[in-house]
TIVEX-512785 format. One record per residue (C-alpha): residue in three letters; x, y, z. Coordinates in nm, 4 decimals, always signed. Example, Ala and Ser with C-alpha at 12.3 -4.5 7.8 and 13.67 -1.06 7.14 Angstrom:
BEGIN
res->ALA; px->+1.2300; py->-0.4500; pz->+0.7800
res->SER; px->+1.3670; py->-0.1060; pz->+0.7140
//
This chain:
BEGIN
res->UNK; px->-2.4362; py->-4.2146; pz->+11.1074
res->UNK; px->-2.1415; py->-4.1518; pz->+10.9054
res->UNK; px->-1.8147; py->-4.1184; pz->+11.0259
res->UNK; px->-1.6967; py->-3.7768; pz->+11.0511
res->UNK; px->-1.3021; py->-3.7767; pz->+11.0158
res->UNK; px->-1.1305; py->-3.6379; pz->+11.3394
res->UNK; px->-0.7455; py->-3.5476; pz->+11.4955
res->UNK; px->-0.5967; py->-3.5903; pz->+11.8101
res->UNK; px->-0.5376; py->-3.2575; pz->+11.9835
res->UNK; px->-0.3111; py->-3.1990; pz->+12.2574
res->UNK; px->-0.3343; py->-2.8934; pz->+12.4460
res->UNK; px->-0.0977; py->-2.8423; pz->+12.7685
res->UNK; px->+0.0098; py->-2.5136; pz->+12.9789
res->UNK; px->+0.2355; py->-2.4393; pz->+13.2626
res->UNK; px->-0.0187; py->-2.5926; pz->+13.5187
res->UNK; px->-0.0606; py->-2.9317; pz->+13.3441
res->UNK; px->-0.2660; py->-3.0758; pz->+13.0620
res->UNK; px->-0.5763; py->-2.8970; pz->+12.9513
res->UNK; px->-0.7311; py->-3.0852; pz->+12.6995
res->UNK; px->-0.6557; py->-3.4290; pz->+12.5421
res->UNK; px->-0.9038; py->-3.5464; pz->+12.2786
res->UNK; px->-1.0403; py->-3.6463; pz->+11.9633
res->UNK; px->-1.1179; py->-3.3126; pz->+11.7147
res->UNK; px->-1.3087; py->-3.2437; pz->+11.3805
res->UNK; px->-1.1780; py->-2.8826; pz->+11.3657
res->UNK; px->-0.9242; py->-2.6113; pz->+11.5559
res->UNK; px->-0.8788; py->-2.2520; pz->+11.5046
res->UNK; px->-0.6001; py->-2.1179; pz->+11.6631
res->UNK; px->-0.4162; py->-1.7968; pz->+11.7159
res->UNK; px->-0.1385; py->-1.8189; pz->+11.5345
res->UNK; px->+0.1438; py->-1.5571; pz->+11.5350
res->UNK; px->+0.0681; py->-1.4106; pz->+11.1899
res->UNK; px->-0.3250; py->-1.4558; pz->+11.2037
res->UNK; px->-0.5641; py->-1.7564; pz->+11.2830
res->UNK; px->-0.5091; py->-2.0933; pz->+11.1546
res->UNK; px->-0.7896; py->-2.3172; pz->+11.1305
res->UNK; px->-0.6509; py->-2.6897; pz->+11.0928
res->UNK; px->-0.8771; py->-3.0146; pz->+10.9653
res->UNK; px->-0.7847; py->-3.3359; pz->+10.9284
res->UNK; px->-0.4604; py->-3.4325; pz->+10.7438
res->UNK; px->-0.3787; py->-3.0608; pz->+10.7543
res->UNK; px->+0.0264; py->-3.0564; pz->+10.6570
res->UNK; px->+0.2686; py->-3.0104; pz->+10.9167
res->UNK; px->+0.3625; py->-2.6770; pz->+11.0298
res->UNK; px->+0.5074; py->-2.5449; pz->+11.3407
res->UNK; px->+0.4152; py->-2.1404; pz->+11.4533
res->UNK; px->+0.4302; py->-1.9355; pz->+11.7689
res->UNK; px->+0.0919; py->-1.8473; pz->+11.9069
res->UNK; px->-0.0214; py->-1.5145; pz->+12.0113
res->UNK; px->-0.2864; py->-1.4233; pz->+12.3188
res->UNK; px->-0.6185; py->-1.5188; pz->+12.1580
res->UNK; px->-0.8564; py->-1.7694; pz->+12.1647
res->UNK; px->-0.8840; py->-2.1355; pz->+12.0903
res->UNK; px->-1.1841; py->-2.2462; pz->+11.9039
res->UNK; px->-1.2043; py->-2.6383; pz->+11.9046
res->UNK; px->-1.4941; py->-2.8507; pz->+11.7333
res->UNK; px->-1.4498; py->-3.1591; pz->+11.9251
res->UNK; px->-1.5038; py->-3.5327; pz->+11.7993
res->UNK; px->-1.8478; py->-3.5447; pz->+11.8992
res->UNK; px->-1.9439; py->-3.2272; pz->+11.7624
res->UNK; px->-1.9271; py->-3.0165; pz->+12.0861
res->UNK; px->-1.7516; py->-2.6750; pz->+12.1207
res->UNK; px->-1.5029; py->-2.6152; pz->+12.3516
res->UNK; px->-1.3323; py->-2.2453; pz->+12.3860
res->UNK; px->-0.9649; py->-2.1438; pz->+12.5798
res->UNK; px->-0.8550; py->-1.7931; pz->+12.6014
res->UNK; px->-0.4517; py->-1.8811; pz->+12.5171
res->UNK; px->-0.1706; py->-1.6275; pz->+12.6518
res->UNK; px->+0.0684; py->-1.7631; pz->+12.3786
res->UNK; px->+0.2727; py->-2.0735; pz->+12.2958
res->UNK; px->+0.4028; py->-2.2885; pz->+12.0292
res->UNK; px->+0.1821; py->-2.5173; pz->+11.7882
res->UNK; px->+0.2736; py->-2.7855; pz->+11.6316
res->UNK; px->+0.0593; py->-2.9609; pz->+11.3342
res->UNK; px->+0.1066; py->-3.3127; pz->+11.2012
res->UNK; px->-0.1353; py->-3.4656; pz->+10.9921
res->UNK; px->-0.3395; py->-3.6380; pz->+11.2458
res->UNK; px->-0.1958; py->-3.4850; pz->+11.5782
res->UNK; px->-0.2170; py->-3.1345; pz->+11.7180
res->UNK; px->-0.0178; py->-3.0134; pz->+11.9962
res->UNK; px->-0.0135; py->-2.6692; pz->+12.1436
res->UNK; px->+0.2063; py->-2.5967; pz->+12.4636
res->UNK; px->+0.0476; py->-2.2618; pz->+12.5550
res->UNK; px->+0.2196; py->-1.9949; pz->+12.8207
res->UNK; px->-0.1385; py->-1.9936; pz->+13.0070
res->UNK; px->-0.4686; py->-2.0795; pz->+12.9361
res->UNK; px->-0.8486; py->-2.0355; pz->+13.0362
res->UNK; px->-1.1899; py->-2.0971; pz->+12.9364
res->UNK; px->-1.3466; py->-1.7596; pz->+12.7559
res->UNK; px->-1.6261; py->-1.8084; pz->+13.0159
res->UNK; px->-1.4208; py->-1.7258; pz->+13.3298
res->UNK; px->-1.2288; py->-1.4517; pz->+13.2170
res->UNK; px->-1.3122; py->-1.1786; pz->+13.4842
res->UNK; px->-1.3452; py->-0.8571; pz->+13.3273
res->UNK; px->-1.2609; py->-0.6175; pz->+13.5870
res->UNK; px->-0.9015; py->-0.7734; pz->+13.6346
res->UNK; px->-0.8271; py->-0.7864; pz->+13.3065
res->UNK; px->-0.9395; py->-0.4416; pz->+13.2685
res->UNK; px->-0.7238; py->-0.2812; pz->+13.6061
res->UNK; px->-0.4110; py->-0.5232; pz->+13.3978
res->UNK; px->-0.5154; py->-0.3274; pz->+13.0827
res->UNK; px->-0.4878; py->+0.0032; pz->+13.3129
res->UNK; px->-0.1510; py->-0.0559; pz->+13.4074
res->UNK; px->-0.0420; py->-0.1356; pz->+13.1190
res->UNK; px->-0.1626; py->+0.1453; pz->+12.9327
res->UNK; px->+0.0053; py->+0.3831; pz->+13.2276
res->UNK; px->+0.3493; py->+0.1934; pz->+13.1445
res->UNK; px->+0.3470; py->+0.2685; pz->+12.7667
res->UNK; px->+0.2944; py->+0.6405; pz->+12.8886
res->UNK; px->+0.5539; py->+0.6511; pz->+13.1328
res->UNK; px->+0.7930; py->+0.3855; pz->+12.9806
res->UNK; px->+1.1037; py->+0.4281; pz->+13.2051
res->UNK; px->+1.2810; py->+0.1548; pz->+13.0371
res->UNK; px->+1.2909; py->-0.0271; pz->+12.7142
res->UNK; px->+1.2512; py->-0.3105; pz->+12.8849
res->UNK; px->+0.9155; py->-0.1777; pz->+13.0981
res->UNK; px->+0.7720; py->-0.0873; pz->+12.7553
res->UNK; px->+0.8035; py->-0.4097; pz->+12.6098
res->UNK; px->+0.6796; py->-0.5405; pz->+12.8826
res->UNK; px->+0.3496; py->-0.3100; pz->+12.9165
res->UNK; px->+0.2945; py->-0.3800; pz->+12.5265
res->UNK; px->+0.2343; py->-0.7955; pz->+12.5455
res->UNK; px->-0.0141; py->-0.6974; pz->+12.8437
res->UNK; px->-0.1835; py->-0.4527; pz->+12.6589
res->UNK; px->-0.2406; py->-0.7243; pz->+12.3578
res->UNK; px->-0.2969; py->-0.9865; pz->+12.6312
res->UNK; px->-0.5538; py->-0.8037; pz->+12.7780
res->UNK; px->-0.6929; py->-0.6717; pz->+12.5177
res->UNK; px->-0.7203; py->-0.9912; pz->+12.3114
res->UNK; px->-0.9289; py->-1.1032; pz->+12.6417
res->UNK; px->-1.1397; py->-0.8840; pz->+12.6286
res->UNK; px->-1.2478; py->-0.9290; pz->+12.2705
res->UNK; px->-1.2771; py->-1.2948; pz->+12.2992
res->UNK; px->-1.5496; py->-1.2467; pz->+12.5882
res->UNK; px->-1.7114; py->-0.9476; pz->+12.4050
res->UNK; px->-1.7325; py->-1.2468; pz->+12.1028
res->UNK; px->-1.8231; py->-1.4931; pz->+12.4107
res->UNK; px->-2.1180; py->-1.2425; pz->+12.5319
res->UNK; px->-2.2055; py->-1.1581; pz->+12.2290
res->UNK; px->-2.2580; py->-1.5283; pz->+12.0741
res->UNK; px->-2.5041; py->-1.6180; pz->+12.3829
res->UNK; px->-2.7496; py->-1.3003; pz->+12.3278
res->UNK; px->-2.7793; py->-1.4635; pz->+11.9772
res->UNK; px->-2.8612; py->-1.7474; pz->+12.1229
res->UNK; px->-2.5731; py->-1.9502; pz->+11.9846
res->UNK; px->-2.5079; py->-2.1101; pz->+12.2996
res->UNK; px->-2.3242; py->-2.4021; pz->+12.1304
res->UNK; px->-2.0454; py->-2.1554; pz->+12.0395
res->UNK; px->-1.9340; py->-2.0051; pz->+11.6698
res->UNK; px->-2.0749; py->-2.1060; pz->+11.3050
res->UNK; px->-1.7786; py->-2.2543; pz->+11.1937
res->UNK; px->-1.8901; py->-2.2875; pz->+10.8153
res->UNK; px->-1.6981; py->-2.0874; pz->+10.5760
res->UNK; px->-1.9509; py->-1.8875; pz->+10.3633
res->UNK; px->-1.9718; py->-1.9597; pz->+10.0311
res->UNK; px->-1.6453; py->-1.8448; pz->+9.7807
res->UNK; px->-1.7717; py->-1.5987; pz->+9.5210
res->UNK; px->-1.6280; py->-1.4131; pz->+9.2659
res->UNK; px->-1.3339; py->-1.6471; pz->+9.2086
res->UNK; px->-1.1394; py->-1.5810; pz->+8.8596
res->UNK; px->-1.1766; py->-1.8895; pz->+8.6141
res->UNK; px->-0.8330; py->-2.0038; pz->+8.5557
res->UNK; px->-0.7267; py->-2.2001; pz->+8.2220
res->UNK; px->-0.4487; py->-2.4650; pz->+8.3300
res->UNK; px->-0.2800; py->-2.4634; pz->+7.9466
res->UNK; px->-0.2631; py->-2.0566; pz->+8.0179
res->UNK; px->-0.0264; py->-2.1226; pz->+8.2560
res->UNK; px->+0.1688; py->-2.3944; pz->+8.1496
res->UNK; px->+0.2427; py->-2.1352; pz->+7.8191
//
């Protein structure tokens, strides 16, 4: 079997450490959109928005977190994400998250504070990015992917031929 080139990712929340292991892939939801990180990826360092965490681990199996936010940090062959919260897609209990979305959405309408409507806006993306990921979740098993997503990009097509000496002109 050939060896299939992996990082070490680190993933820790307020309540301790939530996963610590060998992966071949991670898409995470970075501030300004998903990042999906390989191998020898180059460093970078973003704030994390509520969303989900889509690892393909060392030996091939999928593993997926619902993240409430954080910081991530990427190093060649180290990951490390400190999230606010975390939880597997899986137990995400859909009639909580929908009263929280609820309440929220009756605090943007009555918004007695600045403050309050800040506040009622990250709960409303919160909960809503919950309840997309276990829509996705839900979704994925009445396909009968029960190992989680199809992580292969689809093929590139229509991509411009570009002439190195153009450019150098």
């Amino acid at each position: 079997m050939a060896h299939v080139p992996t990082f070490r990712l680190h993933v820790v929340d307020v309540h301790g450490e939530v996963y610590n292991g060998d992966a071949r892939f991670v898409a995470v939801p970075a501030e300004m959109g998903e990042v999906g990180i390989l191998p020898g990826h180059a460093p970078l360092l973003s704030r994390m928005r509520p969303g989900e965490l889509r690892i393909s681990q060392g030996d091939g199996a999928l593993q997926i977190l619902f993240l409430d936010g954080g910081m991530l940090e990427v190093q060649p062959y180290l990951v490390s994400i400190l999230a606010d919260a975390s939880l597997r897609v899986p137990d995400i209990d859909l009639k909580d998250t929908e009263a929280r979305l609820q309440a929220a959405q009756r605090a943007l309408s009555e918004h007695t504070s600045e403050m309050n409507l800040l506040m009622a806006e990250q709960e409303l993306k919160r909960e809503l990015a919950k309840i997309q990921a276990h829509q996705r979740y839900q979704q994925n098993l009445q396909l009968g992917k029960t190992d989680g997503y199809d992580w292969r990009r689809p093929p590139l097509t229509g991509i411009p031929e570009i002439n190195i000496q153009d450019l150098e002109e």
